[in-house]
BALOBA-1460 file (C-alpha; in Angstrom, 3 decimals):
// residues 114
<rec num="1" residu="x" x="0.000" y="0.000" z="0.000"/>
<rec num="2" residu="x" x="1.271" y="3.708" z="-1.156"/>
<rec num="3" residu="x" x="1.196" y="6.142" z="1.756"/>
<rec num="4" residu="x" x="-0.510" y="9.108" z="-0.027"/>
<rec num="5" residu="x" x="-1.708" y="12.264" z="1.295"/>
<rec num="6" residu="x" x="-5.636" y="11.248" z="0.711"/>
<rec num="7" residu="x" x="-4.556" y="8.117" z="3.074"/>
<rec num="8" residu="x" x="-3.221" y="10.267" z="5.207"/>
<rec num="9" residu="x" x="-6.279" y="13.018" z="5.970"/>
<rec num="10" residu="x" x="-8.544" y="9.247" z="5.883"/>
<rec num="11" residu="x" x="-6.884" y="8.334" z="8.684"/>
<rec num="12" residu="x" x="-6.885" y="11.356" z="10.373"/>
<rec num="13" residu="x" x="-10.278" y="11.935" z="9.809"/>
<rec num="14" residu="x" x="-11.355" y="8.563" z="11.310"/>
<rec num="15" residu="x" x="-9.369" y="9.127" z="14.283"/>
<rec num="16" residu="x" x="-10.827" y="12.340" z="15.380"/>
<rec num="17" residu="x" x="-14.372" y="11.417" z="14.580"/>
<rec num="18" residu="x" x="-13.716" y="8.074" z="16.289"/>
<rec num="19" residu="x" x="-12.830" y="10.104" z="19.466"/>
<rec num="20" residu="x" x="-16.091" y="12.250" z="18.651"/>
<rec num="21" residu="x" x="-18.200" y="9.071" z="18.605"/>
<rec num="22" residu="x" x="-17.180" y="7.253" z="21.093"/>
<rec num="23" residu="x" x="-18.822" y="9.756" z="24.498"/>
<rec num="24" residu="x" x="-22.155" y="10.209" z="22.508"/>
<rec num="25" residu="x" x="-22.621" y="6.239" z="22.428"/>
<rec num="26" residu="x" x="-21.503" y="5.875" z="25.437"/>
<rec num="27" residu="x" x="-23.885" y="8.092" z="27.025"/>
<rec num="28" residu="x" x="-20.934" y="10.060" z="29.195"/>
<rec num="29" residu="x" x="-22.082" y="12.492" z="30.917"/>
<rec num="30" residu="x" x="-20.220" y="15.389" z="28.740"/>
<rec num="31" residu="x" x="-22.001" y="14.586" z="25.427"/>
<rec num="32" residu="x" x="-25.772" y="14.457" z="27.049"/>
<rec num="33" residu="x" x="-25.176" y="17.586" z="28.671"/>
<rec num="34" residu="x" x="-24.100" y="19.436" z="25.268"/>
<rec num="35" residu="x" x="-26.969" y="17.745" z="23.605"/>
<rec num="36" residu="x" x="-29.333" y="19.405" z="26.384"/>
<rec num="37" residu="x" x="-28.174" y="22.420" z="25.755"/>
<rec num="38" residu="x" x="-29.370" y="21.822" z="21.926"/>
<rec num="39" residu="x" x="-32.494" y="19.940" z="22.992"/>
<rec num="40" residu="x" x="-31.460" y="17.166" z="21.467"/>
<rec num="41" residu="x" x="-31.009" y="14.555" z="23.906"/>
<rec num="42" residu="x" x="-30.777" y="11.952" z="23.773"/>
<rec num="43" residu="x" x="-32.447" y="11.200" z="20.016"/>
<rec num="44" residu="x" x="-29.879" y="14.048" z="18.689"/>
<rec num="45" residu="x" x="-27.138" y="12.215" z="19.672"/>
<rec num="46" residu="x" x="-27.780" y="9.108" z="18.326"/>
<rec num="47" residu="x" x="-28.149" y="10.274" z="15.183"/>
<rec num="48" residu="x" x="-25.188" y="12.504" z="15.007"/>
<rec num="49" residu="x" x="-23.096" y="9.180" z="16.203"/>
<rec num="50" residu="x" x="-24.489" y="7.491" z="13.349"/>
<rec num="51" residu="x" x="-24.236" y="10.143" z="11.064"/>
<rec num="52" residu="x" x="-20.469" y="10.391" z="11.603"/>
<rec num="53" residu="x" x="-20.012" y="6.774" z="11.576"/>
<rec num="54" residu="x" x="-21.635" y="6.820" z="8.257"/>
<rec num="55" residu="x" x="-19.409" y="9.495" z="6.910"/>
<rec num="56" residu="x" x="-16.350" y="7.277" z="8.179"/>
<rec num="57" residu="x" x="-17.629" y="4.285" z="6.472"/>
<rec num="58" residu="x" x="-18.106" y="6.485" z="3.156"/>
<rec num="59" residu="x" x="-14.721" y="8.085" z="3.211"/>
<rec num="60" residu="x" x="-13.278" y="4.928" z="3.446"/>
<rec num="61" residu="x" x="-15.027" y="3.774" z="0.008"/>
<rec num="62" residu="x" x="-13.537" y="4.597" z="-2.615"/>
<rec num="63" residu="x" x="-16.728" y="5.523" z="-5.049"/>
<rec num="64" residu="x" x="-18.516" y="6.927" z="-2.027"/>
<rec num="65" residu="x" x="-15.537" y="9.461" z="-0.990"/>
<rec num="66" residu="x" x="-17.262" y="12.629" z="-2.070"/>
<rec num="67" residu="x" x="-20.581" y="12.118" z="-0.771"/>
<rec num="68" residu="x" x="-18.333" y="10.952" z="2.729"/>
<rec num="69" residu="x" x="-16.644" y="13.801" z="3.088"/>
<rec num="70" residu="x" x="-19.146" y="16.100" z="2.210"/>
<rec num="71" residu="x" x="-21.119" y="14.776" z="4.794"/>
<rec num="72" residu="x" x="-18.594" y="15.391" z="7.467"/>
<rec num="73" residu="x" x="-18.000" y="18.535" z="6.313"/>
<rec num="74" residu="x" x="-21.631" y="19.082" z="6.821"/>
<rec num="75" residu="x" x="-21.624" y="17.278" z="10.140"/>
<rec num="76" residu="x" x="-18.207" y="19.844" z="10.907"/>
<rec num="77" residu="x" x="-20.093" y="22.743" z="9.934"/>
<rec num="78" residu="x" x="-22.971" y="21.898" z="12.527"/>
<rec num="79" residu="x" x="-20.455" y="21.683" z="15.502"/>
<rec num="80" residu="x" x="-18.547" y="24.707" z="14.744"/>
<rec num="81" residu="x" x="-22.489" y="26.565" z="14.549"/>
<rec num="82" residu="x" x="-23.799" y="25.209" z="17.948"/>
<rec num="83" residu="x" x="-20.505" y="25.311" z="19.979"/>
<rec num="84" residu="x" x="-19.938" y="28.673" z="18.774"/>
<rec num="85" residu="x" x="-23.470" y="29.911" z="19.186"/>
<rec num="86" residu="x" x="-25.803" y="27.447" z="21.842"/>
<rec num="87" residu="x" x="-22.204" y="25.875" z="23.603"/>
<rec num="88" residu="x" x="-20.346" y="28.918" z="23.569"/>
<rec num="89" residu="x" x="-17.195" y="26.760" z="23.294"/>
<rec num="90" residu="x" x="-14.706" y="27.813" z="21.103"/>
<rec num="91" residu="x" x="-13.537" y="24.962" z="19.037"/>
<rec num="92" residu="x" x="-10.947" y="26.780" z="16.464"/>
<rec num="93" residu="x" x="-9.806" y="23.055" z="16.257"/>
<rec num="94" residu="x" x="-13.029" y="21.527" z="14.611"/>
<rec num="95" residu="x" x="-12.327" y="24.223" z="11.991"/>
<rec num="96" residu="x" x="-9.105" y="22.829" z="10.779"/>
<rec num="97" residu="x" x="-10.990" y="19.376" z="10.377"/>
<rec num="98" residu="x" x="-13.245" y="21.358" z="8.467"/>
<rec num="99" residu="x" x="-10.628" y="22.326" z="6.087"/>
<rec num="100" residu="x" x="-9.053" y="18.689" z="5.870"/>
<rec num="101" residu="x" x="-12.630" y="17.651" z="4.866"/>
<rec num="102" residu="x" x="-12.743" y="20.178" z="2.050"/>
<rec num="103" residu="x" x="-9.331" y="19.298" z="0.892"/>
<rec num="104" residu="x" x="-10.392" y="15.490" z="0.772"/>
<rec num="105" residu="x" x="-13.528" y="16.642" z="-1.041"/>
<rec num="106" residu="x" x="-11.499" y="18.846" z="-3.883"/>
<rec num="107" residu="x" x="-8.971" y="16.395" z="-4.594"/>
<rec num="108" residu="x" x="-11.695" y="13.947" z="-4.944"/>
<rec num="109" residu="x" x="-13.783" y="15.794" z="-7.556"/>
<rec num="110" residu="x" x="-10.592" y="16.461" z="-9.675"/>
<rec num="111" residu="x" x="-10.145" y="13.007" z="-10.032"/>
<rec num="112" residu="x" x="-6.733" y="12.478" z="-8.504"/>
<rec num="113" residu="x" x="-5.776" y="9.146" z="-7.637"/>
<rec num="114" residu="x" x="-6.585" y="7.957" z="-4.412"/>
């Protein structure tokens, strides 16, 4: 296997949603309370869970890597809005990862290889 930059931000990206995913199934006590704050708990954060799990899944196949990573990017998006407006936690972080997910999604629709 050919260690290439696309593997790279794959890998990355599963890691960090992996550490995402892992408090809201767990139920810890972190991830219910910022879902109460967004009146989403706890239906809101099963479905984010899955929701990122899916977009893990999909950036990990190949003919499903746009639609993957424009879901997190999506998912991204949504994190950066409520932490930064309902949270009030600043998470200049999660906006990086937002930029990794663009760059997947780019070199994706020009048709690089992978």
């Amino acid at each position: 296997m050919v260690i290439t930059p696309i593997l790279i931000a794959k890998i990355i990206i599963t890691l960090i949603f992996a550490m995402a995913i892992m408090p809201k199934l767990a139920g810890k006590e972190m991830a219910k309370k910022m879902f109460r704050k967004l009146w989403a708990e706890p239906h809101g954060r099963y479905l984010t869970a899955l929701l990122e799990i899916t977009a893990v899944i999909l950036i990990w196949v190949p003919w499903y890597l746009s639609f993957g990573a424009s879901l997190a990017v999506v998912l991204m998006i949504w994190a950066i809005w409520s932490h930064l407006t309902k949270l009030w936690i600043n998470k200049m972080f999660s906006m990086g990862i937002v930029v990794l997910l663009a760059w997947l999604y780019i070199i994706s629709q020009v048709g690089l290889p992978l």
